[in-house]
C-alpha positions in Angstrom: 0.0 0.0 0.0 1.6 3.5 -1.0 0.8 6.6 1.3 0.7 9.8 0.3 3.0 11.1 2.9 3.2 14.7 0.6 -0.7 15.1 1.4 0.8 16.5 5.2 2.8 19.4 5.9 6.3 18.8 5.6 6.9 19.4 9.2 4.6 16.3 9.6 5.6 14.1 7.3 8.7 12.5 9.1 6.7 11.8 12.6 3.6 10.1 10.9 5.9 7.7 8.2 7.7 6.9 11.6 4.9 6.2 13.6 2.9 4.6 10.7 5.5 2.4 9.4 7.6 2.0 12.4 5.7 2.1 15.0 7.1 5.2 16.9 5.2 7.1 19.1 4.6 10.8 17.5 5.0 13.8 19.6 1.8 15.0 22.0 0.2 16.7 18.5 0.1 14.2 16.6 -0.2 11.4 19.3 -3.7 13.5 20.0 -4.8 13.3 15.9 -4.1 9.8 16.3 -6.0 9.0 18.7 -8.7 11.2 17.2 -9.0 13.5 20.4 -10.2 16.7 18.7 -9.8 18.9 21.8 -6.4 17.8 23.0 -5.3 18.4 19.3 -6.3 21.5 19.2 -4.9 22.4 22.6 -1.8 20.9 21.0 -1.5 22.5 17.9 0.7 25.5 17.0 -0.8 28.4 15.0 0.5 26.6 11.9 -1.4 23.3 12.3 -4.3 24.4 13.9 -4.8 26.4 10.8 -4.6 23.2 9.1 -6.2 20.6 11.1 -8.7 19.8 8.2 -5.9 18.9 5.5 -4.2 16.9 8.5 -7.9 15.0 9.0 -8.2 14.4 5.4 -4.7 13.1 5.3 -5.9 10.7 8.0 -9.1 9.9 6.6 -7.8 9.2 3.5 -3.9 8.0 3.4 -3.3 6.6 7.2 -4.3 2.8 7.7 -7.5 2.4 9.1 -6.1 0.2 12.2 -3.8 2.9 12.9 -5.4 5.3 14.4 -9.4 6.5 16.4 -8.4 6.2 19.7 -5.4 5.5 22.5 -6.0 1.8 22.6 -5.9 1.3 18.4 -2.6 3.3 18.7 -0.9 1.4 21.4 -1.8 -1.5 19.3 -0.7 -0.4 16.3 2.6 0.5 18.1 2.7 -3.2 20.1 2.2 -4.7 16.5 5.2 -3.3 14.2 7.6 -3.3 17.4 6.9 -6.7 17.6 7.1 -7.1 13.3 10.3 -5.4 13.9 11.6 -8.0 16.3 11.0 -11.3 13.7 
């Protein structure tokens, strides 16, 4: 499956390929998209992505794999899943 990593601002781009692919844990911003907490991203967010939050959601919506993100739990998951991947 190819994302379209270029969909997110290029400040972005590095933290959600890690986290996605990886399995690394994002910093608080994106760790609160992820998890699909629309307060705590906004209380998060800098002027630059809160001004953006929509083409971030999209992004989401559209490019990030469904089991990877909507709340903590399916991002702990996600994270126990490709550390363990990483470990075979």
């Amino acid at each position: 499956m190819s994302i379209a990593y270029e969909r997110l601002p290029r400040h972005l781009m590095g933290g959600m390929q890690r986290y996605i692919e990886k399995g690394i844990a994002p910093g608080d911003f994106l760790t609160a998209v992820i998890c699909n907490d629309l307060t705590e991203s906004f209380a998060r967010a800098d002027d630059i992505n809160r001004g953006i939050m929509f083409d971030i959601v999209c992004f989401m919506y559209n490019e990030a794999p469904s089991l990877c993100w909507g709340s903590r739990e399916i991002m702990d998951a996600w994270i126990k899943v490709k550390k363990e991947a990483a470990d075979d």
